[in-house]
C-alpha positions as CSV (number, residue, x, y, z in Angstrom):
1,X,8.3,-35.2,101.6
2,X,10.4,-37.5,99.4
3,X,7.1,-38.6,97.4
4,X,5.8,-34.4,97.4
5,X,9.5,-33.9,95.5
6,X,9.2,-35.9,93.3
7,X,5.2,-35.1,91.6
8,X,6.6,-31.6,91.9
9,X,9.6,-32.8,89.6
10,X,7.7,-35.3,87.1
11,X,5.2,-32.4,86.7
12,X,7.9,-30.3,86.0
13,X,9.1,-32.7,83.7
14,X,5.7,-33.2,81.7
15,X,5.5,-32.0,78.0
16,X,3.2,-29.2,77.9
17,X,-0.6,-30.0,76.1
18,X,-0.9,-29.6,72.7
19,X,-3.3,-26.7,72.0
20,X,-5.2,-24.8,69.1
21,X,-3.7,-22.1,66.4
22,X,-6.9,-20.8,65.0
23,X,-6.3,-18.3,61.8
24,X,-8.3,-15.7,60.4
25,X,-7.3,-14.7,56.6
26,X,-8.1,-11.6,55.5
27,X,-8.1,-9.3,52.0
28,X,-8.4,-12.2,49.7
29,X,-9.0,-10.9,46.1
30,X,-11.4,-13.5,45.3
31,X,-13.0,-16.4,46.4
32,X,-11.2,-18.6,43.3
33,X,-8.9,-21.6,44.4
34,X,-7.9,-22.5,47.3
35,X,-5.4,-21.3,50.4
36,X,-2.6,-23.2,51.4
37,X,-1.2,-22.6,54.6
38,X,1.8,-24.2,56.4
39,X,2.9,-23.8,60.0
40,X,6.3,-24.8,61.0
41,X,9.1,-24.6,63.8
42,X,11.9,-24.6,61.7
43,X,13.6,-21.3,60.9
44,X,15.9,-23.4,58.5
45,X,13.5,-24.1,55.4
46,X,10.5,-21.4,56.7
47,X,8.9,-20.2,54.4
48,X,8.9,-23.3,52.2
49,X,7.9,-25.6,55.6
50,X,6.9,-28.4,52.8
51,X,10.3,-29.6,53.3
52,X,9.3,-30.1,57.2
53,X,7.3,-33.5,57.5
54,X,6.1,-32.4,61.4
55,X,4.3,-29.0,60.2
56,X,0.6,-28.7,60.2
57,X,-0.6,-27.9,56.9
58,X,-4.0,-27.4,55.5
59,X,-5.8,-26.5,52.0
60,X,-9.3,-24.9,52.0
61,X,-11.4,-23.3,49.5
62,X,-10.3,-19.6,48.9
63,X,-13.8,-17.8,50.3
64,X,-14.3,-14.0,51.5
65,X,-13.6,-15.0,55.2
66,X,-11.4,-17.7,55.3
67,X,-10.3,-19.5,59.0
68,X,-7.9,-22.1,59.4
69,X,-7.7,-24.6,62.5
70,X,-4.7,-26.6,63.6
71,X,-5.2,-28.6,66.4
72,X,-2.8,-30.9,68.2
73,X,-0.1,-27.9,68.5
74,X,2.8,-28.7,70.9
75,X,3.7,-26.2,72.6
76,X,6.6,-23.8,71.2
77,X,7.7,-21.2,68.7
78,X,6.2,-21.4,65.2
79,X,5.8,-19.0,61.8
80,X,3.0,-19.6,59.2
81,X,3.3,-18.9,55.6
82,X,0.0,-18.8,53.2
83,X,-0.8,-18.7,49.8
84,X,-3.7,-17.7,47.4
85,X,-3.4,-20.8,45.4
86,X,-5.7,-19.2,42.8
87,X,-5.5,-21.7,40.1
88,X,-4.9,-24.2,42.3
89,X,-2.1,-25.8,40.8
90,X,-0.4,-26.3,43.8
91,X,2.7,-23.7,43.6
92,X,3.3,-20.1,43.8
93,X,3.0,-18.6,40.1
94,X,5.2,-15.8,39.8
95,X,5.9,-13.0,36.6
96,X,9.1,-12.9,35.1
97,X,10.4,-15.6,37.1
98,X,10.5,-13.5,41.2
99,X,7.0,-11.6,41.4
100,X,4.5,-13.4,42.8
101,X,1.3,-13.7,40.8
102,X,-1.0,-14.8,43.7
103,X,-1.6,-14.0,46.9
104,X,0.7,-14.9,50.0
105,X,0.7,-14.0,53.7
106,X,3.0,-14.9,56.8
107,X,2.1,-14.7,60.7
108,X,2.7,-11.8,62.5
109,X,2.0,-9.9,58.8
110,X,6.0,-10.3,58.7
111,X,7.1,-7.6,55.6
112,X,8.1,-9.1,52.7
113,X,11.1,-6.9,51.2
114,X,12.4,-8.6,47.8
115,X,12.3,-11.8,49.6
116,X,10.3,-13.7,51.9
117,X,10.4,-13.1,55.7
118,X,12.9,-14.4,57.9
119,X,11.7,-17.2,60.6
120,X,11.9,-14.6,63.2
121,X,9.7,-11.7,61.7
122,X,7.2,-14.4,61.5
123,X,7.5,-16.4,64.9
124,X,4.8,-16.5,67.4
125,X,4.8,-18.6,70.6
126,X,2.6,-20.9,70.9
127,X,1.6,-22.0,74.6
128,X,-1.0,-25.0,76.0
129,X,-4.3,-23.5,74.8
130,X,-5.4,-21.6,71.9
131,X,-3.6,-18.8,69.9
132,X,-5.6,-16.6,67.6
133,X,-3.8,-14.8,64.7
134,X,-4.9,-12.5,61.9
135,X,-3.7,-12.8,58.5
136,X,-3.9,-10.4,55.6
137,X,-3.2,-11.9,52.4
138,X,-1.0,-9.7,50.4
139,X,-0.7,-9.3,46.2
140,X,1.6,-8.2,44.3
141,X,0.6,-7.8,41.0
């Protein structure tokens, strides 16, 4: 009995299994440059999760069906933030110093209203196997 409580509690005690967050981006405007996405757990810097040396990121080549595929992803709470990098320069261009010039997009499609999302308009869970999101990629101008 003793040795039964105690599996049940170190199994209970066991770090869930890293798993999969595979992303579909959507709506691109062209197929020039790149995407850079970033997938993070902290509400405290999101969107800008560059500041967050545990996020997964990734760069691909902007295309007209773009997927992204983390793997390794503990289990837990996470937002993703995107961007059409379409000169590649490696920031977000913007016009007149706010608008964004390219395109951007955040899990859950959070709403950008004269700022980015919040963490929590963006947050999915993330359990032990694979999570599929959609993304649309949003413009501005």
């Amino acid at each position: 009995m003793a040795l039964a409580l105690a599996a049940i509690a170190a199994l209970a005690a066991a770090p869930g299994q890293a798993g999969e967050v595979v992303i579909t981006i959507t709506d691109l405007r062209s197929a020039k440059g790149v995407v850079r996405a970033c997938m993070t757990t902290r509400a405290d810097i999101f969107p800008k999760c560059v500041k967050d040396p545990a996020a997964h990121r990734a760069v691909v080549p902007a295309a007209e069906r773009v997927v992204i595929r983390f793997t390794g992803v503990k289990p837990g709470d996470y937002a993703v933030a995107l961007l059409h990098d379409e000169n590649d320069n490696g920031k977000a261009d913007r016009a007149m110093g706010m608008m964004p010039k390219e395109g951007y997009g955040f899990s859950r499609d959070a709403p950008v209203k004269m700022a980015p999302p919040r963490f929590k308009d963006a947050v999915f869970r993330q359990g032990e196997g694979a999570t599929r999101l959609t993304i649309k990629m949003r413009y501005f101008l």
